[in-house]
Structures are given as structure tokens and as C-alpha cells.
C-alpha positions, 0 to 999 in steps of 0.5 A, a space after each residue: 081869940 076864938 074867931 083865930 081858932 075857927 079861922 084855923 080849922 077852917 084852914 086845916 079843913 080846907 087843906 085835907 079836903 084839898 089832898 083827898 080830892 086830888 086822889 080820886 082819880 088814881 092811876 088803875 092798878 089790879 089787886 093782888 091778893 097774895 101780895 096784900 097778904 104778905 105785906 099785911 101779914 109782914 111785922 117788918 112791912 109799912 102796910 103791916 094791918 095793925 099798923 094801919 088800923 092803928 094809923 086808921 083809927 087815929 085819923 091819920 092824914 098822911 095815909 096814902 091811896 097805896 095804904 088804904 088800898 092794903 087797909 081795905 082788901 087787908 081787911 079780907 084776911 082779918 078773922 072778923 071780915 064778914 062781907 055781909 056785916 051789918 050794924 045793929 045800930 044802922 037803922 037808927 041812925 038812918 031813921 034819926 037822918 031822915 026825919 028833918 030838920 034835927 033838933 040839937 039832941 037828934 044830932 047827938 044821937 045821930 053822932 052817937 050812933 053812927 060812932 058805935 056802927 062805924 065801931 062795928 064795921 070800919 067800911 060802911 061808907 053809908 055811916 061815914 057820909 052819915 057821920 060827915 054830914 051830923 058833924 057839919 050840923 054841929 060845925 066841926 069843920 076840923 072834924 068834918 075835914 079829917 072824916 071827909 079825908 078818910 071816906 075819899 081815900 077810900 074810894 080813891 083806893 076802891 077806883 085805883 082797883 080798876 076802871 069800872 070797865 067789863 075788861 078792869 072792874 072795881 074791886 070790892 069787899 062788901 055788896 053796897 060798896 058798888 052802889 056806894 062808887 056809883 052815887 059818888 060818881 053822880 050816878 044812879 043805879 037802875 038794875 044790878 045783874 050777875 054777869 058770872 064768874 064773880 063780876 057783877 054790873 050795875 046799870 045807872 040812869 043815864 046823864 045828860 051828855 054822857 054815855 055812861 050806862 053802867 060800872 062793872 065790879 068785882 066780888 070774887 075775894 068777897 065770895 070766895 070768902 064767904 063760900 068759906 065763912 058762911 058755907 050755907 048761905 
């Protein structure tokens, strides 16, 4: 009964990270942010925001890119948007991560506190992989698969935003969400400049065979929203 029962969740497993892996590469659309107010902020809308964070929250796997997409630049418009929130509880997990090999209770703790800083911030997508990474210690593939599912549907909906080009940017909310898209692209970032007018780029060590040099992204909700909330920074 209970090789049936992991036999299952490794099935289930398998078939989310399925799914999500086949949206990574979404088509490129550009964020319209009057639009994603007025769908968030519209009880009748199917991306109405509680009703994301509440489908979010309970690990909903038939949430699509187009949800998620409203789920993150939404969030912009939340009183509790702060692009430059931090957890106080990232500096543990990130201590108790990179001290190995980990003993049971290191795992419980990693699991502890990556929960509470995901509690604080919904987007750290540092804390996600972290989160991922405890659970597949302890072997909670069915687990491992649904938190898999919603960290590629988040960057399935950051790299729908754009292209990563000077002319088509991605689009994001918080500063370490570019590092975040370069390293999952394979990619590591050498130098990060302003380029002006909201646009920032990102130059990565070349890979052997490919002429990628950098990415280029846009942070200007992330700005203007902070020019507004934090007036002195």
C-alpha cells in the first residue's frame, strides 16, 4: 500500500512539473497596467486579486500564466507592496542552507523558516527554490512538484512580460527578480548598469556557443511606486 501511495505522488509530481515546464516559454506580451488594475480590482473579473491569493495560497495547479501574470504586476497595486521588502527570517534560512550536509533538524528548520519569509513576501523566489530544495531532502515529491509548479509559473509570467531585449524588457517588481530570470536562464550576471528611463540591464558571462551578453528589464512601476511610498529613499 504504501510503495502504491509513492509510486502516486511521484506520478502527480511528474505530471505538474510537466505542465509548468511547458510554460516557460510563453508568447511576449507588454504589461498594461491600467488593465491589470481594472481586472484585479473588478469583483466580477476572474483575476479579481483576492481571488488569486486566495486560488495562490492554496496551491492551486490549474492557474494559468495569464493568472499569474495578474497575480504579480497586481500585486503592485496592494497597500503592502513594498519592492524592497526583505524577510527578517531570509538570513537564517540562507545560513542554515549553506552549511551542508544537513542534519534532519536543519531541514525542519530550513522548512520553518523559508515558510514564515514566504509569509512575508509571497515573491521571493530565493525562498521558493530554498523551500523547493528542503522539501526534496525530506522526499515530499507531491510537495516538491506543487511548489516547483508555482516558482515556473512565475517566471513563465515574468518572461511573457517581454523578450529581455532593449526594444521588449522583462518586467519586474522587485530588484532581485533580474538576477532571479538571469540564473534561471543558465546565466551568470557580471555587471548590472542603469540604462535610464526605468530600464536596467544585466550583463551575464558568456556561454560557450551563444551570443548572449545580457538582458535588459523593466523597473519603472517598481519606481514609480516607490518614488510614492518611500518619498526619501
Amino acid at each position: 500500500m504504501k510503495r502504491t501511495a509513492t509510486i502516486l505522488l511521484l506520478l502527480i509530481a511528474t505530471v505538474l512539473w510537466a505542465g509548468a515546464e511547458n510554460d516557460h516559454k510563453p508568447t511576449s506580451r507588454k504589461v498594461d497596467f491600467n488593465h491589470v488594475k481594472e481586472v484585479i480590482e473588478n469583483p466580477n473579473s476572474i483575476y479579481y486579486y483576492p481571488k488569486l491569493l486566495q486560488s495562490f495560497n492554496s496551491n492551486d495547479t490549474t492557474m494559468t500564466v495569464e493568472a499569474y501574470r495578474n497575480l504579480y504586476y497586481g500585486y503592485t497595486f496592494q497597500e503592502d507592496y513594498n519592492p524592497f521588502r526583505e524577510s527578517v527570517y531570509t538570513t537564517k534560512v540562507e545560513q542554515l542552507y549553506y552549511k551542508q550536509p544537513h542534519t534532519r533538524a536543519e531541514c525542519d528548520s530550513i522548512d520553518k523558516y523559508a515558510t514564515l519569509a514566504l509569509k512575508d513576501n509571497i515573491f521571493d523566489m530565493n525562498q521558493m527554490q530554498f523551500f523547493i530544495f528542503v522539501l526534496k531532502e525530506k522526499k515530499k515529491h507531491a510537495r516538491v512538484a506543487i511548489r516547483q509548479f508555482r516558482l515556473n509559473r512565475l517566471v513563465a509570467a515574468i518572461m511573457s512580460s517581454g523578450k529581455g531585449t532593449k526594444e521588449a524588457p522583462w518586467v519586474v517588481i522587485a530588484p532581485e527578480h533580474e538576477y532571479n530570470i538571469v540564473n534561471f536562464l543558465g546565466y551568470v550576471a557580471v555587471d548590472h548598469r542603469d540604462e535610464g528611463n526605468g530600464i536596467e540591464y544585466v550583463a551575464v558571462q558568456p556561454k560557450e556557443g551563444k551570443s548572449t551578453q545580457g538582458f535588459y528589464f523593466d523597473v519603472r512601476r517598481m519606481m514609480e511606486v516607490a518614488a510614492i511610498k518611500f518619498p526619501d529613499i
